[in-house]
N, C-alpha and C positions, 0 to 999 in steps of 0.2 A: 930176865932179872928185873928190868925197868916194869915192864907187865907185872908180875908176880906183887912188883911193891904196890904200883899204881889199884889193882884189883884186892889187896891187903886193906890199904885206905880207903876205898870207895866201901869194901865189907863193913867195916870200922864205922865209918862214919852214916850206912844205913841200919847197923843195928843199933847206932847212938838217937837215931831219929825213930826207929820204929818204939824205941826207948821210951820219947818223948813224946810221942803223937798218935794216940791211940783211940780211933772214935769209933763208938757204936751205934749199930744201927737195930731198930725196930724188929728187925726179923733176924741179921747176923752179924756176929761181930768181925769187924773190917779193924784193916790197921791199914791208916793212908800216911805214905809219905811224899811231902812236900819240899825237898832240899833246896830247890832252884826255881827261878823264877823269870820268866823272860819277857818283856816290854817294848812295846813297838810304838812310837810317839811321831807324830807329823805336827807342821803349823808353816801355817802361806800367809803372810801379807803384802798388803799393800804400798806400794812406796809411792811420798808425794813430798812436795816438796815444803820443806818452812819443820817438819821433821827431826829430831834427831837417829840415828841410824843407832840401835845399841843391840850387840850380837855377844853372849854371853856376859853379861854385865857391862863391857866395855863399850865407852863412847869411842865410834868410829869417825874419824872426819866423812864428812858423803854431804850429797849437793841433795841428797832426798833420806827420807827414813822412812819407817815401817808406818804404816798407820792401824791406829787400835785403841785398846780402851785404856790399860794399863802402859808401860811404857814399849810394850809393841816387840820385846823379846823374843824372836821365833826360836833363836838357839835356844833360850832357857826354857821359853813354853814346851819347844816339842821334848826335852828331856822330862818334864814334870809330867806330863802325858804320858809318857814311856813309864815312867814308875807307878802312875796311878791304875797304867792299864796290867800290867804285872801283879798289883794289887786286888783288880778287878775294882776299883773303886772309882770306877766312869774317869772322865776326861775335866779338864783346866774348867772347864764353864761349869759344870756342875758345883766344883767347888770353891769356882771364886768369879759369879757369873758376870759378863759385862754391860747387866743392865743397873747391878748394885752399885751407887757413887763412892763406896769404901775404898774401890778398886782402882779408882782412875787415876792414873798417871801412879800407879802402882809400882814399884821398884821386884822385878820380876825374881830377882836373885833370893827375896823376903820371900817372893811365893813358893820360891826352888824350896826354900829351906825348912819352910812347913808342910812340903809333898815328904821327906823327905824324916821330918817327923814324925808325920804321919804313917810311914814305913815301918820305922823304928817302934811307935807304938802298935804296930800290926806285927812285932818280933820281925822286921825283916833288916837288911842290912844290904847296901848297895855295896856291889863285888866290883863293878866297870860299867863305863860307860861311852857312846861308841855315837861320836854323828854326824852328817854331810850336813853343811851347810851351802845351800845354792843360790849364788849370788852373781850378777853380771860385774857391776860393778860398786865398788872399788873393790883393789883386791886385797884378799885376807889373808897371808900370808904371812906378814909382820904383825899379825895382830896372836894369831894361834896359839903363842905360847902363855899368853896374857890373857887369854879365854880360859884357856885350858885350868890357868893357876887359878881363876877367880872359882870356877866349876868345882871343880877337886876340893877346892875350902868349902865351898858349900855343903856339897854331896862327901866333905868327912874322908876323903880320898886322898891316895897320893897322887899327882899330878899324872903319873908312871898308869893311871887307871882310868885316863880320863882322856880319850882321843875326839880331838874336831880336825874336820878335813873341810877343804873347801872347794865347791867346782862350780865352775861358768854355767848357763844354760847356751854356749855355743850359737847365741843368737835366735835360738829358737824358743817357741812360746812366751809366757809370758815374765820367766827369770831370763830369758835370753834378751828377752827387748828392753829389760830396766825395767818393768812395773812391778815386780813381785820379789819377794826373799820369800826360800820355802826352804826347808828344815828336816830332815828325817833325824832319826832316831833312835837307838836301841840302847836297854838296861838290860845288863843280868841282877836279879836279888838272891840272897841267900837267907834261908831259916835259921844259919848261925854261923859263927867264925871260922873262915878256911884258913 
């Protein structure tokens, strides 16, 4: 029964897209659809100290922070990364590079919010959003839920769609020893409202 409904919906909702999205080509006519979308996003930096440490919007207390051009967001970068490559619309430096002084000391959540636009004028629509954050220290634990809520405003989400996790580098390389925060990443997008 649960099958029957779920394979009912998924019918539904590909003949509402094959509805909508119908290209031709030179020699035969094709019908492409596009429903979903999936995004894979990284960013590493550097921590030094005199710094502020800021992981999803939020100012984190820490004796070092990120270093970089803008304010050095690896949670916000590697998510706008995630949507742009979903997009197919290259990565963070193409569209907001760090040699332009426009950028600098840039408020990252501003850049989340124009990848994000830029989606939406591409018809897409972020469905969830999913990402490790790897950090030695401090830890981020008490911060999660105050990331999470800044993200989900940005990215138009309920908070309920918008997961950050956080793990040690267990002493090893160079998020284990304190010199680095790195950041992965993943988005789903949609071509329209589920």
């Amino acid at each position: 029964m649960l099958f029957e409904s779920i394979e009912r919906q998924r019918s539904h909702a590909i003949q509402r897209s094959k509805n909508k999205l119908k290209v031709q080509s030179t020699k035969f006519k094709a019908q492409v659809l596009f429903m979903f979308r999936i995004g894979i996003g990284y960013d590493t930096h550097r921590l030094i100290e005199g710094r502020p440490l800021i992981l999803g919007g939020l100012r984190i207390e820490s004796q070092c922070g990120a270093e970089g051009h803008a304010d050095a967001d690896a949670l916000t970068h590697a998510l706008a990364d995630a949507i742009l490559g979903a997009l197919c619309e290259g990565d963070l430096g193409v569209h907001f590079p760090d040699n332009d002084p426009q950028w600098k000391d840039a408020d990252s959540l501003q850049l989340l919010a124009r990848v994000v636009w830029l989606a939406h004028e591409r018809g897409y629509l972020i469905v969830n959003a999913d990402a490790t954050v790897l950090l030695q220290a401090p830890k981020l634990r008490e911060h999660i839920a105050a990331m999470r809520d800044n993200l989900a405003n940005t990215l138009n989400l309920g908070s309920d769609c918008v997961s950050v996790k956080a793990k040690t580098g267990e002493g090893l390389d160079a998020v284990g020893r304190g010199e680095a925060v790195t950041v992965q990443a993943v988005v789903l997008l949609s071509n329209e409202a589920i």
